[in-house]
C-alpha positions as CSV (number, residue, x, y, z in Angstrom):
1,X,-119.8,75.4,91.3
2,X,-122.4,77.9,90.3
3,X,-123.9,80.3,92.1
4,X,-126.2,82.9,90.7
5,X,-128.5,83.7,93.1
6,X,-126.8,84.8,96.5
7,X,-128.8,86.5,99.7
8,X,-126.4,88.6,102.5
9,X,-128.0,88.6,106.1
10,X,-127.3,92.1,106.9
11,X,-125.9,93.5,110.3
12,X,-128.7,94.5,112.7
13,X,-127.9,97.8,113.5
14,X,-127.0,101.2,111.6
15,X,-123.2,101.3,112.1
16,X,-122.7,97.7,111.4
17,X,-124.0,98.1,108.2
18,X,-122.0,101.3,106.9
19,X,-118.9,99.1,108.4
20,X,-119.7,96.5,106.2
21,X,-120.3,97.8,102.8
22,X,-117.1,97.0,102.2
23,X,-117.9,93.8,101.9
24,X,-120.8,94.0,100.1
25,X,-119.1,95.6,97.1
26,X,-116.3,93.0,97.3
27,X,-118.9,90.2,96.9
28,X,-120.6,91.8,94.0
29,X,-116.9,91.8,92.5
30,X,-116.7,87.9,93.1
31,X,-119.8,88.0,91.5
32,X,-120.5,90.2,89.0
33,X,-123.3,88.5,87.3
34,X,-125.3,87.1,90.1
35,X,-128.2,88.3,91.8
36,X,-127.4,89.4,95.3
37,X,-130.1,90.5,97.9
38,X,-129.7,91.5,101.6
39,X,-132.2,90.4,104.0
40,X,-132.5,92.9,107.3
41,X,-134.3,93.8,110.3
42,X,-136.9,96.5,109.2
43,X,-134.8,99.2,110.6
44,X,-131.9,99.4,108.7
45,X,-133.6,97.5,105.2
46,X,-133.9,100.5,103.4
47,X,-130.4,101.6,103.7
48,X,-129.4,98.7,101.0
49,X,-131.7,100.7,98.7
50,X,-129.2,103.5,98.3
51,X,-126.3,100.4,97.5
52,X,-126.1,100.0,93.5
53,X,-124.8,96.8,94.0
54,X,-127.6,95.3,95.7
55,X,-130.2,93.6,93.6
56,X,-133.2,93.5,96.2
57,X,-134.2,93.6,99.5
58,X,-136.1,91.3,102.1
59,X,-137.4,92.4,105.4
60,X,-136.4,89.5,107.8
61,X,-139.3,88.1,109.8
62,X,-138.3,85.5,112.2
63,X,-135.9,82.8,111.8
64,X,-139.4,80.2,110.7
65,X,-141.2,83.1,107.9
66,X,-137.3,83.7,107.3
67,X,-136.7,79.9,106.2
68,X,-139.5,79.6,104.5
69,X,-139.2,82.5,101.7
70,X,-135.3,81.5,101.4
71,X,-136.4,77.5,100.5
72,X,-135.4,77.1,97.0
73,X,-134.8,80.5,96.3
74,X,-131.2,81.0,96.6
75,X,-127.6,78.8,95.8
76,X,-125.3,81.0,98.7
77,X,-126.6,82.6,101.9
78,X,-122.9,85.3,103.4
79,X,-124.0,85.8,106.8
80,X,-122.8,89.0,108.0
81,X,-124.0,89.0,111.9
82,X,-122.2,86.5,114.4
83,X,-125.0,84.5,115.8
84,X,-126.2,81.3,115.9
85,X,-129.9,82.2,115.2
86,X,-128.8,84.4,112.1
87,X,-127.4,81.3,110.5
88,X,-130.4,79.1,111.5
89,X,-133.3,79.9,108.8
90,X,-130.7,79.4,106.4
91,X,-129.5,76.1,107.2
92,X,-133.2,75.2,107.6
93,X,-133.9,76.3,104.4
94,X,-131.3,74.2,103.0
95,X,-129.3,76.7,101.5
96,X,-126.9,74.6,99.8
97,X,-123.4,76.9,100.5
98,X,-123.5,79.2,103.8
99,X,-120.6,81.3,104.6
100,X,-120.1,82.7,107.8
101,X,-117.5,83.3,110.9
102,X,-117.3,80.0,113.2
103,X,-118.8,82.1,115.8
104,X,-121.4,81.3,118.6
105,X,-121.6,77.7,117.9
106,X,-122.7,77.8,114.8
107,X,-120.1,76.1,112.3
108,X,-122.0,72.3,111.6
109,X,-124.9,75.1,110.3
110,X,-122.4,76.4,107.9
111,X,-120.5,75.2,104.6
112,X,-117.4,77.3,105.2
113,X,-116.9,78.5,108.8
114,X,-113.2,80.4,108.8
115,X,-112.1,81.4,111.9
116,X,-111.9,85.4,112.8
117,X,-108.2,86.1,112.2
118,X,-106.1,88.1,115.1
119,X,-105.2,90.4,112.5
120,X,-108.7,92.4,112.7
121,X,-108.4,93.0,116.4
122,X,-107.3,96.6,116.9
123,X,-108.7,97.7,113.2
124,X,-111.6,98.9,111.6
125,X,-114.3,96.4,111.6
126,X,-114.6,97.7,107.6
127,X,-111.9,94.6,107.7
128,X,-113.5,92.6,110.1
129,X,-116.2,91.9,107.9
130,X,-113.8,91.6,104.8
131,X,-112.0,89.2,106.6
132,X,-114.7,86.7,106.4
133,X,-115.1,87.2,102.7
134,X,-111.3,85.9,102.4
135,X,-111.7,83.2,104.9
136,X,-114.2,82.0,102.7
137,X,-112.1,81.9,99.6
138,X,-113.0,85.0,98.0
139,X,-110.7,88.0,96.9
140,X,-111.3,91.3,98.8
141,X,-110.1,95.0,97.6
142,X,-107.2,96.3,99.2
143,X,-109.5,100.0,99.6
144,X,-112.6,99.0,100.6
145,X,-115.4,101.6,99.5
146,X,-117.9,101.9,102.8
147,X,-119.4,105.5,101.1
148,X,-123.1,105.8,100.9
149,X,-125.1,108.4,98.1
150,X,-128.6,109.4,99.1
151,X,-131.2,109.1,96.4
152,X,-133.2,111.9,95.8
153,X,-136.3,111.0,97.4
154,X,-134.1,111.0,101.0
155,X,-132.8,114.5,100.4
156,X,-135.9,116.1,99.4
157,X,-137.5,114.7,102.4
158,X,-134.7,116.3,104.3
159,X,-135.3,119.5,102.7
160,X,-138.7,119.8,104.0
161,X,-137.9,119.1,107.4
162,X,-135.0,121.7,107.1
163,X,-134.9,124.4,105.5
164,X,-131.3,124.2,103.8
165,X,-130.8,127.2,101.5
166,X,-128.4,129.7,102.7
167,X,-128.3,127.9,106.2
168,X,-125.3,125.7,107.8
169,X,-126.8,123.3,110.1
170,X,-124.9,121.4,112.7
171,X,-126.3,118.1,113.7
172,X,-125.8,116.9,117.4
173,X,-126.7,113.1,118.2
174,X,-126.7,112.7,122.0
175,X,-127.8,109.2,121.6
176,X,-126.0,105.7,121.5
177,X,-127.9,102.5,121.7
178,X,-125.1,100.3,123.3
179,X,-125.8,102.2,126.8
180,X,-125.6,105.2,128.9
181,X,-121.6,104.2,129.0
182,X,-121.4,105.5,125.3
183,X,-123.1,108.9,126.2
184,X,-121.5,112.6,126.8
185,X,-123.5,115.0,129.0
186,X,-126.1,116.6,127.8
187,X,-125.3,119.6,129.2
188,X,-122.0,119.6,127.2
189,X,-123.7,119.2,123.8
190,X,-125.9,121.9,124.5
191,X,-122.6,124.0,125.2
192,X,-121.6,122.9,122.1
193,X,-124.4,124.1,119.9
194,X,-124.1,127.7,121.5
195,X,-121.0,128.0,120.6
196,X,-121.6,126.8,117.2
197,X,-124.7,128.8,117.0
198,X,-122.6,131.9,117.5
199,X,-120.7,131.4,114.5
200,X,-123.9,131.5,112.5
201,X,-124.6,127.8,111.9
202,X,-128.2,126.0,113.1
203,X,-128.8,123.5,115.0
204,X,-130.7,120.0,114.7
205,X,-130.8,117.3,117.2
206,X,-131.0,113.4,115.7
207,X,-131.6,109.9,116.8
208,X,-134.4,107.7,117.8
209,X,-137.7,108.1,119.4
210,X,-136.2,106.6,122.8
211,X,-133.5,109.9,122.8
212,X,-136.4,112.0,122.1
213,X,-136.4,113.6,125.7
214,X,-132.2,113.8,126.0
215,X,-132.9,116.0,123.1
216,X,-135.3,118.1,124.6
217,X,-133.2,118.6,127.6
218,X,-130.7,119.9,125.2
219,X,-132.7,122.0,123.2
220,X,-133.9,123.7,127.0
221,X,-130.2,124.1,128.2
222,X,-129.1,126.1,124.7
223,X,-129.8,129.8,124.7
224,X,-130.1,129.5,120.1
225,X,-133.0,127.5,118.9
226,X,-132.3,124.1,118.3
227,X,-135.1,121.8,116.5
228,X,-135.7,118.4,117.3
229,X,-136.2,115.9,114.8
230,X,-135.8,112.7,117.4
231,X,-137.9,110.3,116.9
232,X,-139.4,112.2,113.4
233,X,-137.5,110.5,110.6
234,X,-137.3,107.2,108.9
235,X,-134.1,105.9,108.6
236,X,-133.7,107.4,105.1
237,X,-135.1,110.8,106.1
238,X,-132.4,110.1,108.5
239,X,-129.5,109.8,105.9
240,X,-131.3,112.9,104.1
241,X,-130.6,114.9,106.8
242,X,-127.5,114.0,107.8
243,X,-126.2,114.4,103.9
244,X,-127.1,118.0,104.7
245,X,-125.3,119.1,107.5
246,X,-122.0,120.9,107.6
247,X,-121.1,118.9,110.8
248,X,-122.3,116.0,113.3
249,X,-121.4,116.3,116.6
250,X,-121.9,112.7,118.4
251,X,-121.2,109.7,120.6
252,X,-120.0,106.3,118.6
253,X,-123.1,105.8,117.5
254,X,-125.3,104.3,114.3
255,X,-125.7,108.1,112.9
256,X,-121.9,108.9,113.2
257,X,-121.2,105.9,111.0
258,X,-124.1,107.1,108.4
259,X,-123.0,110.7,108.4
260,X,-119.0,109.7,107.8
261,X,-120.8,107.1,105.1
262,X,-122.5,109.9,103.1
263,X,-119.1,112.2,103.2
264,X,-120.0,114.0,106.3
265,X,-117.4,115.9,108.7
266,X,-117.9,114.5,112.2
267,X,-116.5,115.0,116.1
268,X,-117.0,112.2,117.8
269,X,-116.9,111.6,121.5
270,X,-115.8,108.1,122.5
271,X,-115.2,106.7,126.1
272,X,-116.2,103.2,126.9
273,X,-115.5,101.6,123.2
274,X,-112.8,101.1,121.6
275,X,-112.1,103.8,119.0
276,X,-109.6,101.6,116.7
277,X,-112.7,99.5,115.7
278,X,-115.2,102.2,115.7
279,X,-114.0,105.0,114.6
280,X,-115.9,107.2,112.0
281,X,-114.1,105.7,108.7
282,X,-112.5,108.7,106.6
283,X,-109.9,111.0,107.2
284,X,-111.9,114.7,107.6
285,X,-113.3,113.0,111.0
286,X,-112.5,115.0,114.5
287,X,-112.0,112.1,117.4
288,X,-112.1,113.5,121.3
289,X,-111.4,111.3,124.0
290,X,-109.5,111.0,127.0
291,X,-107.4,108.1,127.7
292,X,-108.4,107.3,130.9
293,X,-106.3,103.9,132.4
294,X,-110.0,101.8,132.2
295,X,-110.9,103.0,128.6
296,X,-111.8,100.9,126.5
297,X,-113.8,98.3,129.0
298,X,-116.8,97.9,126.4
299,X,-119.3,98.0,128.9
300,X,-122.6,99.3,128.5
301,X,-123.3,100.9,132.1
302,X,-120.0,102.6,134.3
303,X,-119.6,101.1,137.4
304,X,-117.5,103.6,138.6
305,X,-117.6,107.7,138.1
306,X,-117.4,107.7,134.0
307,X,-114.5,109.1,133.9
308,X,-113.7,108.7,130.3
309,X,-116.7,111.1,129.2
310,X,-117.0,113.5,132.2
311,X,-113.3,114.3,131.4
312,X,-114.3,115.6,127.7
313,X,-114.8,119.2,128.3
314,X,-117.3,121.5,126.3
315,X,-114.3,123.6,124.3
316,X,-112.5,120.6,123.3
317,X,-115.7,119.4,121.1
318,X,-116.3,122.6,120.5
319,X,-112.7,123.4,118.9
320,X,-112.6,120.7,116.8
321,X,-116.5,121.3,115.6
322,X,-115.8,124.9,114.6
323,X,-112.6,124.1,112.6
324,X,-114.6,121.2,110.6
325,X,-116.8,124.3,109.8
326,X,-114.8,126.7,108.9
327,X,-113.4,124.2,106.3
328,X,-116.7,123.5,105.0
C-alpha cells in the first residue's frame, strides 16, 4: 500500500499538542518521504509551524468545509483527538485509510481502530498518543522527542514586548482552562512573585484574554511591578515569551506544557488532575502538590473546600521557584 500524502488532525488544545509531538515525529519516521500536514483548530495551528517535520498546515473549519478540502487530497488521515466528530469529515471525505483510537463510537468510521492499551494509564500521555501509532502497525521510538524551537519571528516578537537584555523574567500563569478546580490562589502567586522579585528577577503574567482580570488581581496584590501580557499575545508571541523566561510558575495548564516544550524550568501546581499524565515532560521541572485522600478526582469545579490547592502554601512554590533560578 502506498501512501504519500498523509494529514494528522491535531489535539485541540495547547498541552495536548506539545504531548503529542512525539508522535508526530514518529510518523514522519514511518514515513520519511511523504507529505504530512496537520489540520487544527485556529488556536493552536501555528504551533505545527515551528515542527520541521511538518509539511503544511490547514486551519480546520467545520466537520462539512473540513470534508470538502480533504476529498481527494490525501491517501491516510492519523486522528489524534478521541471523538467521534474529529473522525467524521474524514470518513466523509473518503479518506481511503483512517487511523484512530476505537474511542467514542467511532470505529466503522475508521480503517484501523486499536484499542487504548492499559499500559498508558498512569503515564505520560507523550505515550498515550504513541500508543495509537503502534496499535496501528507502525513502529514508535523508544525516546520520544516532544521539544519545541521557536523561529525567530516568535522571539523577536517577544523581545519587544519584554525587554530581555540584562533582565531575568519569571513568568506566572494563573490560568487553566479545564476549570477553577485546576487553579491556585491568586493571592499565593502574587506572594510568589515578591519573593522572586526580591531576588532581582521580573515579573510577567501569561494566559488568555478570559485570565485577563485574575492577572490583574495579581499584579494589584504584588508590592514589585508585574506586567500583564494576558490576553496580548498570539499563540506564537506566546511561545516567544515563554522561550525567554528563566522560570514559569503555573497550574497544569496549556503554557506549562509549551514552556517545558521549549526547554523551560517550570513549578507547577497541581490538585485536581492527575500529575502522572500531566506532568511538565523533562526532568529540570519543580512539581508541588499535596496528596490530599480525593486528589486526583479530575473534576473541573470542587465540590467540597479545595483542599488539594488551598493546602499549597506560598513558600513551598516559592522554594522550588528560586532554586530553578539560581541554577539558571
Amino acid at each position: 500500500m502506498s501512501i504519500e500524502r498523509i494529514v494528522v488532525r491535531a489535539p485541540n488544545w495547547i498541552g495536548d499538542v506539545c504531548l503529542s509531538l512525539g508522535a508526530v515525529r514518529d510518523l514522519r519516521r514511518n514515513f520519511p518521504a511523504a507529505r504530512i500536514e496537520m489540520m487544527a483548530r485556529p488556536s493552536v495551528a501555528d504551533l505545527y509551524r515551528a515542527v520541521r517535520e511538518v509539511d503544511g498546515v490547514r486551519v480546520a473549519a467545520g466537520w462539512r468545509a473540513d470534508a470538502t478540502a480533504l476529498r481527494g487530497a490525501f491517501d491516510a488521515a492519523v486522528l489524534l483527538p478521541n471523538s467521534l466528530g474529529s473522525a467524521l469529515p474524514f470518513w466523509l471525505a473518503g479518506v481511503r485509510e483512517r487511523w484512530g483510537y476505537a474511542t467514542d463510537g467511532r470505529a466503522r468510521l475508521l480503517t484501523r481502530a486499536p484499542r487504548v492499551p492499559t499500559a498508558v494509564r498512569g503515564r505520560s500521555q507523550v505515550y498515550y498518543y504513541r500508543a495509537m501509532l503502534a496499535g496501528a502497525g507502525l513502529r514508535v521510538s523508544a525516546a520520544p522527542d516532544v521539544s519545541l524551537a521557536c523561529p525567530p519571528e516568535w522571539t523577536a516578537a517577544a523581545d519587544r514586548m519584554i525587554a530581555t537584555e540584562g533582565s531575568s523574567w519569571i513568568g506566572i500563569n494563573p490560568g487553566a482552562s479545564y476549570g477553577t478546580a485546576k487553579r491556585w490562589l491568586p493571592e499565593r502567586f502574587a506572594a510568589v512573585g515578591d519573593t522572586l522579585a526580591r531576588r532581582g528577577a521580573r515579573v510577567v503574567l501569561l494566559g488568555s484574554a478570559s485570565e485577563r482580570a485574575t492577572a490583574e488581581r495579581i499584579a494589584s496584590q504584588m508590592i514589585a511591578p508585574a506586567q500583564n501580557l494576558c490576553g496580548r499575545t498570539s499563540v506564537g508571541e506566546l511561545a516567544g515569551v515563554l522561550s525567554r523566561l528563566s522560570v514559569l510558575v503555573t497550574n497544569d495548564s496549556g503554557p506549562m506544557h509549551l514552556a517545558a516544550a521549549l526547554g523551560v524550568a517550570v513549578v507547577a501546581v497541581f490538585g485536581p488532575t492527575d500529575w502522572r499524565e500531566t506532568r511538565p515532560v523533562g526532568e529540570r521541572h519543580r512539581l508541588v502538590r499535596e496528596p490530599v485522600h480525593c486528589s486526583p478526582c479530575r473534576l473541573r469545579e470542587c465540590p467540597i473546600d479545595h483542599r488539594c490547592m488551598r493546602r499549597v502554601a506560598a513558600d513551598r512554590v516559592a522554594v522550588e521557584a528560586a532554586a530553578l533560578l539560581e541554577a539558571v
